[in-house]
Each structure stands twice: as structure tokens, then as C-alpha cells.
C-alpha distance (Angstrom), angle and dihedral (degrees) to the residues before:
residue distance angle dihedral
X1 . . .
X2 3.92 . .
X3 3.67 113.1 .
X4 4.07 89.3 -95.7
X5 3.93 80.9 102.7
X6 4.23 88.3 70.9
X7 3.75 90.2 47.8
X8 3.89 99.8 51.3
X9 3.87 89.2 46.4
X10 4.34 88.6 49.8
X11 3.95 88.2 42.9
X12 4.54 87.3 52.2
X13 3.98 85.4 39.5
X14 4.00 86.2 58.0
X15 3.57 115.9 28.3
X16 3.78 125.7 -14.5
X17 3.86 99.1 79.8
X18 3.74 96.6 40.1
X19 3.71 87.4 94.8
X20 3.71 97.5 56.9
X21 4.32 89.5 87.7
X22 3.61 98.0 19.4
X23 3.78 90.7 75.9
X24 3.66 101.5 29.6
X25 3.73 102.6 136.4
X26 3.31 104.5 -168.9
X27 3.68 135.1 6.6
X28 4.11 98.1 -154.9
X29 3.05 154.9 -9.0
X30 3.80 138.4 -134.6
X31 3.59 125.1 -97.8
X32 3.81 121.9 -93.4
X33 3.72 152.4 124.3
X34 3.90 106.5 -36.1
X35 3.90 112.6 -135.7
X36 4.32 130.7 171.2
X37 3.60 118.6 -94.1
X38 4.30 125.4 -154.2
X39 3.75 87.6 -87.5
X40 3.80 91.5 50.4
X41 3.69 101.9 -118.7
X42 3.88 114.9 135.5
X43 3.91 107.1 -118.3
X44 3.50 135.4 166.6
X45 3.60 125.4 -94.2
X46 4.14 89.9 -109.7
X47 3.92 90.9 48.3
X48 3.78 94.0 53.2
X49 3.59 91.6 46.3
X50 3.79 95.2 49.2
X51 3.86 96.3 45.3
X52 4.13 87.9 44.3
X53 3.92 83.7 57.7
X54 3.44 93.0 44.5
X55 3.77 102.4 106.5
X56 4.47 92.2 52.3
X57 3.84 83.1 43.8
X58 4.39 84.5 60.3
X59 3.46 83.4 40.4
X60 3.66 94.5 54.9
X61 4.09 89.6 40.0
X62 3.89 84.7 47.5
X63 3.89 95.0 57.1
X64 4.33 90.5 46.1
X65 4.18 87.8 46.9
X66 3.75 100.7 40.1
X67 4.04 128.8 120.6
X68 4.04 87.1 46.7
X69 4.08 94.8 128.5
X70 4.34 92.4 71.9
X71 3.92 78.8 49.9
X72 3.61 101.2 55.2
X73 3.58 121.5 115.3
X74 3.65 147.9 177.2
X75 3.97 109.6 -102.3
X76 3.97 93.0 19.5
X77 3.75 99.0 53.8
X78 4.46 87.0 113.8
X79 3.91 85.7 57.4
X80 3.93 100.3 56.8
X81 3.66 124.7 130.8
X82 4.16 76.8 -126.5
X83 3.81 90.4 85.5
X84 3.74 100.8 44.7
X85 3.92 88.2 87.1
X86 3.55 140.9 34.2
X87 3.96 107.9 -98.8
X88 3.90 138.4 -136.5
X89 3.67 116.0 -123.3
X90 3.82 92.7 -99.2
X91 3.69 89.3 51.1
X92 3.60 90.0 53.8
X93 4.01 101.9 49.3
X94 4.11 89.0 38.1
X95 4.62 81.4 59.1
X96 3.62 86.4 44.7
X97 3.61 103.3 40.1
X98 3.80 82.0 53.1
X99 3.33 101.6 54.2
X100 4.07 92.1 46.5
X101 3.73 88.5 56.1
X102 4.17 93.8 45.7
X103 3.91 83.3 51.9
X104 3.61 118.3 28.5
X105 3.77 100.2 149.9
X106 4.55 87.5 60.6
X107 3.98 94.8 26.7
X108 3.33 136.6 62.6
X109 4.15 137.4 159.3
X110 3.69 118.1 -131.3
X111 3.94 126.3 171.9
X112 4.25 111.1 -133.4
X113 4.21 94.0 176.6
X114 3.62 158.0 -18.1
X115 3.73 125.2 -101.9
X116 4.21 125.8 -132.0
X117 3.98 82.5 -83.9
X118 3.39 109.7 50.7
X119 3.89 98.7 -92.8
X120 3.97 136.1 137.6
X121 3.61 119.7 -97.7
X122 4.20 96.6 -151.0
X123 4.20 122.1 -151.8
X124 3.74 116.0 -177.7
X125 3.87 112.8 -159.8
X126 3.71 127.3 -158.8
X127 3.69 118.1 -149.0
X128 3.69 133.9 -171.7
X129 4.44 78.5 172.7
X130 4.30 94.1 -93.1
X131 3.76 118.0 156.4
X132 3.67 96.0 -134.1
X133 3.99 127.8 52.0
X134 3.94 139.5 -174.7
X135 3.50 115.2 -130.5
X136 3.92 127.8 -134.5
X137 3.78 130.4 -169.7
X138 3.91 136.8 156.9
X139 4.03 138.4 -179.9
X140 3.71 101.9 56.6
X141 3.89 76.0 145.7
X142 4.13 111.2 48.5
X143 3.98 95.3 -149.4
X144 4.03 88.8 59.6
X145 3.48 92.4 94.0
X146 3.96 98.7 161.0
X147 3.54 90.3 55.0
X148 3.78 95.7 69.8
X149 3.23 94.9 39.8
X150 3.48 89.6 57.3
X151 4.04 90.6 59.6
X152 4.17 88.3 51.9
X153 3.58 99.2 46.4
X154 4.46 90.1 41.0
X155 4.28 80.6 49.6
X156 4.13 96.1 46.8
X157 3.87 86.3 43.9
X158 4.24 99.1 45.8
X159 4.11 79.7 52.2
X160 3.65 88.0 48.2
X161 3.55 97.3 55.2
X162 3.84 92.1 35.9
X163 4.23 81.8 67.0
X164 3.63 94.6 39.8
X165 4.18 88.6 50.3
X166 3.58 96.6 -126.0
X167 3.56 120.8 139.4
X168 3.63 124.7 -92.9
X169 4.16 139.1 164.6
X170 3.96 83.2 -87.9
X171 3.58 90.0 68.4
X172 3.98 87.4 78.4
X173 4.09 108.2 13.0
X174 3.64 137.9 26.1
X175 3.48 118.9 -107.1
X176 4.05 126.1 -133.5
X177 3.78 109.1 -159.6
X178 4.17 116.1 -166.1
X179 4.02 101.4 174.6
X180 3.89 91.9 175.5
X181 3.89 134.0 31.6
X182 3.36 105.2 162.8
X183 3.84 95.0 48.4
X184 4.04 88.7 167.5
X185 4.04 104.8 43.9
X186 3.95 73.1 46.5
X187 4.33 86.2 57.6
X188 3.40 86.9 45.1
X189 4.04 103.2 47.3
X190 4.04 83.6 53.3
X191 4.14 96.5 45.8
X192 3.78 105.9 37.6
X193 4.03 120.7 -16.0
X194 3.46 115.6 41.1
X195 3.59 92.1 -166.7
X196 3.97 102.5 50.5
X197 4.04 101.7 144.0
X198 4.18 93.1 171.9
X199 4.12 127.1 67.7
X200 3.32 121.8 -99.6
X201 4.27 89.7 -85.9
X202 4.17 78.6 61.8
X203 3.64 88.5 -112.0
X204 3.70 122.9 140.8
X205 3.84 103.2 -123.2
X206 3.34 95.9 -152.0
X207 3.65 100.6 57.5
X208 3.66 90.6 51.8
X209 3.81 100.4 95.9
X210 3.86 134.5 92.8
X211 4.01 116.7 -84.7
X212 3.69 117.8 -179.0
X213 3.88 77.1 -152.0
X214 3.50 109.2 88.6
X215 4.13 112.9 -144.5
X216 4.54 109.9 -121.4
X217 3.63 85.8 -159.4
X218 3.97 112.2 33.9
X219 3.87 116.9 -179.4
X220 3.81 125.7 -103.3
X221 3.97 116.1 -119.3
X222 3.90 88.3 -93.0
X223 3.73 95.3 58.8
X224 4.23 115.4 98.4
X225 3.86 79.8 -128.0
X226 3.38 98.3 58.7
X227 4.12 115.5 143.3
X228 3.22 119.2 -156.6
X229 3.47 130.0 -111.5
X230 3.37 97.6 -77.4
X231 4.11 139.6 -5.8
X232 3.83 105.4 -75.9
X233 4.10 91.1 14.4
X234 3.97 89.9 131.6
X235 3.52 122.4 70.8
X236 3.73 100.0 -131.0
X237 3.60 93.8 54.4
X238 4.45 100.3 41.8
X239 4.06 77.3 50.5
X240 3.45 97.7 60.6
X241 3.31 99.6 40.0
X242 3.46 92.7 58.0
X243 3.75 94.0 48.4
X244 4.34 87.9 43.8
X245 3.94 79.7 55.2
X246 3.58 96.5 56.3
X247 3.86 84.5 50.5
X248 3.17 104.2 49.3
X249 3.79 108.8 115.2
X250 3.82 91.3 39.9
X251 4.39 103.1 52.5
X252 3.45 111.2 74.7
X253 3.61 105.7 -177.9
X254 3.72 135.6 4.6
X255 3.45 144.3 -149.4
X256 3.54 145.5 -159.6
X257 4.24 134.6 -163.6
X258 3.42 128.7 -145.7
X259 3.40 146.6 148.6
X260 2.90 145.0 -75.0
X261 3.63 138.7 -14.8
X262 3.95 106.6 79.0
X263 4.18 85.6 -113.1
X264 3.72 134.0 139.6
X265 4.04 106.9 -159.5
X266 3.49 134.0 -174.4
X267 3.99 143.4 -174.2
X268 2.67 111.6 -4.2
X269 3.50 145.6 31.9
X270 4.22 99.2 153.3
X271 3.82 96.3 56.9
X272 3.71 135.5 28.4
X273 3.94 85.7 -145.7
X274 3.77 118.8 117.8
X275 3.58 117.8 -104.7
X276 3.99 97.0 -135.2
X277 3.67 131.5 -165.4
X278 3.75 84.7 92.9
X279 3.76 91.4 -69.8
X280 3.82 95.8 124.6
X281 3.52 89.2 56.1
X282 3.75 95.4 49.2
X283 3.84 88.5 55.9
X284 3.44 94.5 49.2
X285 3.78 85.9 56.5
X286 3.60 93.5 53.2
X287 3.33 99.6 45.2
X288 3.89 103.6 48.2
X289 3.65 83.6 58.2
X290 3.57 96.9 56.7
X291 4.09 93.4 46.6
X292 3.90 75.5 57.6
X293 3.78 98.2 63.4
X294 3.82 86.0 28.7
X295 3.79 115.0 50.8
X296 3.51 108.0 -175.9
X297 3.35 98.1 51.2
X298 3.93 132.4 100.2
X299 3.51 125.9 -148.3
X300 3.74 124.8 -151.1
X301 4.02 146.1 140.4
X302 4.36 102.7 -77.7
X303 4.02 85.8 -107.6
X304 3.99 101.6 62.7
X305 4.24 73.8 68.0
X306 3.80 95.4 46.9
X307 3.89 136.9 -66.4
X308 3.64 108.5 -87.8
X309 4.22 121.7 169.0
X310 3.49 127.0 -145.0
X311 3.85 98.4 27.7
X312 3.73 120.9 163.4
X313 3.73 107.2 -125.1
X314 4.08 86.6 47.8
X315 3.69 85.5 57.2
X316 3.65 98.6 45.1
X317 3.68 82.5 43.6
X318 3.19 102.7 57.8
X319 4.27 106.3 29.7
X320 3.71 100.5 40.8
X321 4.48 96.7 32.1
X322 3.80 96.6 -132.1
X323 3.63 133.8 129.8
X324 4.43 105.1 -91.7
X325 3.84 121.6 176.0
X326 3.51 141.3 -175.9
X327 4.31 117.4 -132.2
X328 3.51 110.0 -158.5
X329 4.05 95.7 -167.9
X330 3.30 108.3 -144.6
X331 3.87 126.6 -108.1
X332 3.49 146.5 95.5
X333 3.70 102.9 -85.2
X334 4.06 148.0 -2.2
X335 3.78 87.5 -78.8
């Protein structure tokens, strides 16, 4: 594997995991009758209630933390009021937008696809001018809130550290930051079901992609794992292949958020065959040294968690022969 595996593990050592405490909401909960939620998890009565009002407890958060974009600044971006809530999708590109115009020679907006409803799927990619980049993305699943804000707050604090000359994964790669996919199961998890996991066309966009391993039980249309139709049915996903295609001699590595589970998993999800050609070992390398900077979390092949077909990083795995894993963040829920 090219030495992109060293560079993901410094970039998790520095900056992607931060997150994981920083937003922690609340620690617990008091004790009460246990009941199912729409995900399927049993919760107490006072958990379901708090994460149901979790979008008017943002909005609450958003009205006690607003007026941060006059405040921004080069060097503090990690410490803005931005990142003491969870943010709405304008919110988000209005911090980002920002900090591409307060550093246009490192930052710059590009569009990589479309969503079910006509929207822009946003990348920002910072650039000290290398030939070879790592690529970052996060809410493949709109209810994983944390995750994305896990990409914004790792972007504002790279930046940060750019000002404050300290070293950072930029120093040898350019970095391609996606902090949300699904930009309308995102619209939706904020307006009316807190826990919507699939896009807007109900599809689960990270089951979308080509498997050479075919699935003996595939999900109906009402399953949260549902498909598609096909590989590459959904806009979102045919997009970003395409643009991952044009790419494909410059990313060297790739990695996807989610939450939650406190997990670091690798190839593959779709077969509990080894990879070979060394590979396994490789990722067993990487990995143990990330659950060295990381502590909590457990590293282990994507089908110890469950078998799951048509998985991103298995894709990117397997077409474009760089290193792809899977962070679980740790926690106790999406939020």
C-alpha cells in the first residue's frame, strides 16, 4: 500500500476524532420504561424524547451562538461559536464559504454531484499545490449528524494550524473535504424525521455501489438498507463516481465518517474472505496505530460489524487500489 496509510493515521491522530466529546450533548439519561425507536434501538422514554427534540434544541443553541461569521478568523477558526451546535445546511456552506473567501490561496469550493432533488453536493479542497491528495467525506447517512461535523471542525482546525505553522497532513497532500452527501435526507432529518438514514429517493447511499459480491438476501424498498436499483442508480452516488474517476491517479487514500460505534473498519464489508496480496496485513498495520492515538476505538474487517454490499470504502477499495476505511466515531447515538 502507498504510504497514504501513514498520513490518514497522522490526520485521525490530529483532528478527525476531536469532535467525538466536543459535541457530546448529553452524557445520560434517567431511568425509565425502555421502548423502540425508527432505527430500532430500544431507548428509554427520556432518550427518545430528547433526540425527537433534537432539531428545536439546535435551534435554541443556534439563537445563543449566532453572529459568529464577523468573528471568524484565521488561526481561531476551531474555537468559533460555529461548532458549539449542530448546523443546518445553510449554516454550514455560509462557515465554509467564509473560510474559502478568508483563504483563497489554501481553499477552494468545487461541486462533485447532484442530490435526488436537484441540489449541489459541495467539496472544499485545500492545497499547498501537491500532486497527490487524501480524500474525506461524511453523511452518507443524513441522521449522522456528528459525523459532518467532524469534517468542519477537522477543516477549521487544519487551517488553524496552517496559521499557527504547525504541521499538519497538508504539509505533504492535498486534502478533499465532503462534510455532507446526502444534503436532502440531511433536510429531512432537521424538518420531520430525525432519524432519516436514506436520500431523499429512500435509498441507502451507501449501499449504492458495485460489489462483485452479490447480496442472498437483498432488502425490500422499505428497508433503511435499501440499494437502489442498480449500482450508481442515485444521483449523488453516479456523480461522485465520476468525479472519483477523474481523480483517480491523484487520491491516495480515502475516508469515510459515520456514526456511531467507536470502530475503525476495513475491506471488506461484502465478504469475510481475506483480501490477499498482503493487503490484510497492511490494514492491520494501519489500524492498530490509529486505536493507539484513539483508545476507545476497535479496529476490525467491516464484516465482524455485519455484512453489508455495496459499501463505499469496498468500492474505492477495490476500483481505484488505495487504502479506504470506515470510522465509526464513538458514542451513544447519531447525535
Amino acid at each position: 500500500m502507498p504510504t497514504a496509510f501513514h498520513h490518514i493515521i497522522q490526520f485521525a491522530m490530529k483532528h478527525a476524532f476531536e469532535v467525538a466529546t466536543y459535541f457530546t450533548l448529553v452524557s445520560s439519561f434517567v431511568a425509565g420504561q425502555s421502548l423502540h425507536s425508527s432505527d430500532g434501538r430500544a431507548r428509554t422514554f427520556e432518550e427518545e424524547t430528547f433526540i425527537r427534540n433534537d432539531a428545536d434544541t439546535n435551534r435554541a443553541c443556534h439563537k445563543q451562538n449566532d453572529n459568529y461569521i464577523p468573528s471568524l478568523k484565521a488561526g481561531q477558526y476551531a474555537t468559533s461559536a460555529f461548532h458549539n451546535c449542530y448546523r443546518t445546511i445553510d449554516q454550514i456552506y455560509e462557515f465554509t464559504d467564509t473560510l474559502v473567501k478568508q483563504n483563497p490561496t489554501l481553499l477552494s469550493k468545487f461541486a462533485i454531484s447532484k442530490t435526488y432533488k436537484g441540489a449541489t453536493i459541495y467539496g472544499f479542497k485545500l492545497t499547498k499545490g501537491h500532486s497527490q491528495s487524501l480524500y474525506f467525506q461524511a453523511q452518507l447517512h443524513a441522521r449522522e449528524w456528528v459525523a459532518g461535523s467532524s469534517i468542519l471542525f477537522s477543516l477549521a482546525s487544519i487551517l488553524d494550524d496552517i496559521t499557527n505553522n504547525e504541521p499538519t497532513a497538508a504539509d505533504e497532500y492535498d486534502l478533499y473535504f465532503v462534510p455532507i452527501v446526502n444534503i436532502d435526507g440531511l433536510e429531512i432529518s432537521w424538518s420531520r424525521n430525525r432519524y432519516q438514514r436514506k436520500s431523499a429517493n429512500e435509498v441507502d447511499l451507501n449501499r449504492n455501489w458495485p460489489t462483485p459480491i452479490k447480496n442472498p438476501n437483498p432488502p425490500s424498498k422499505n428497508s433503511e438498507m435499501y440499494p437502489g436499483t442498480k449500482p450508481f442508480s442515485e444521483p449523488e452516488t453516479e456523480g461522485m463516481n465520476a468525479w472519483m474517476e477523474s481523480k483517480r491517479d491523484e487520491i491516495q487514500g480515502y475516508l469515510d465518517i459515520h456514526t456511531y460505534g467507536g470502530l475503525i473498519l476495513y475491506a471488506y464489508g461484502d465478504t469475510k474472505q481475506p483480501i490477499g496480496d498482503g493487503f490484510d496485513e497492511k490494514y492491520k498495520v494501519l489500524c492498530r496505530g490509529l486505536q493507539s492515538v484513539m483508545g476507545a476505538y476497535k479496529p476490525e474487517p467491516a464484516y465482524e460489524l455485519y455484512l453489508a454490499y455495496g459499501t463505499f470504502p469496498d468500492y474505492a477499495f477495490r476500483e481505484f487500489k488505495k487504502p479506504a476505511l470506515t470510522i465509526e466515531i464513538v458514542g451513544n447515538d447519531f447525535a
